[in-house]
N, C-alpha and C positions, 0 to 999 in steps of 0.2 A: 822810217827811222826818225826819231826824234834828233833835233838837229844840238840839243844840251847831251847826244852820247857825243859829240867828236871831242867832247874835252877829258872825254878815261879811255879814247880808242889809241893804239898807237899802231905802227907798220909791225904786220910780221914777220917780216923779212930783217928790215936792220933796228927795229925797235923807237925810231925816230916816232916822237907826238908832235912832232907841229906836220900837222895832217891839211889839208885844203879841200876842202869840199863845194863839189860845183853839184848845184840842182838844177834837174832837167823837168821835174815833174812836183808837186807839190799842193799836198792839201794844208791849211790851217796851221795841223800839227803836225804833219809828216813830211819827211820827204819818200814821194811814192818809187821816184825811178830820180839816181843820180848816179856821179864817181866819186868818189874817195880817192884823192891823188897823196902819194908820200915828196915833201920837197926836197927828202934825201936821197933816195936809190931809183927817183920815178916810176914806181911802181904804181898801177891803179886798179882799184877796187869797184865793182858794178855794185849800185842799191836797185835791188829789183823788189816791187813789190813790196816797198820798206823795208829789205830785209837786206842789209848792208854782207856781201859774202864776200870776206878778209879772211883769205887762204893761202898757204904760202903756195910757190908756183907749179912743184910735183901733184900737186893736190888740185887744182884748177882745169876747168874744161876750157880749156881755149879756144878749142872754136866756137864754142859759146859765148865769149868774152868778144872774140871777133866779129859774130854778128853782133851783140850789144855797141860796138864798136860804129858797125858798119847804119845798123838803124837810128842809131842815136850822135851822126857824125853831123850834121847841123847846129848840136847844140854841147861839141866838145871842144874842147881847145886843140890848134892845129898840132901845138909839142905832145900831145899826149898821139891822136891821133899815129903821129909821125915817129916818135922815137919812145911813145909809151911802154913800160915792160909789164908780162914779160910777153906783149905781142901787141903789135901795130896794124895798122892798116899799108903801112910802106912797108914794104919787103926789100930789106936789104941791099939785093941784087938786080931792083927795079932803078934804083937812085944811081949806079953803075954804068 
């Protein structure tokens, strides 16, 4: 993903642009592998393969999200990790 799209991308979910993107992986001009976090409703988005996939959450493979999660948890931020939606690596009823 060229990193001049986060300024037309906004959340699909509550429509919020001020968007924060963290990269994990990056060539020159791309980012190869990152997230896309929203600072309104914390929702996060996977860039896989430069290809930024901003889907609302009926629509999303989660446990796909979860291993992206899980492999790429060294270079995430704990809040997302932890209270990310619309799925985490803390399950609710572990923090209990």
């Amino acid at each position: 993903m060229k990193i001049d799209l986060m300024e037309i991308l906004a959340c699909p979910i509550c429509k919020n642009e001020n968007l924060k993107l963290i990269v994990i992986k990056k060539t020159d001009e791309e980012v190869e592998i990152g997230l896309i976090t929203c600072t309104e409703c914390s929702r996060f988005y996977p860039i896989k393969k430069t290809i930024p996939i901003m889907l609302p959450d009926d629509l999303r493979d989660l446990e796909a999200d979860k291993r992206f999660l899980q492999k790429n948890k060294d270079s995430i931020p704990e809040y997302i990790l932890k209270d990310g939606k619309p799925i985490s690596l803390v399950q609710k009823n572990d923090e209990e």
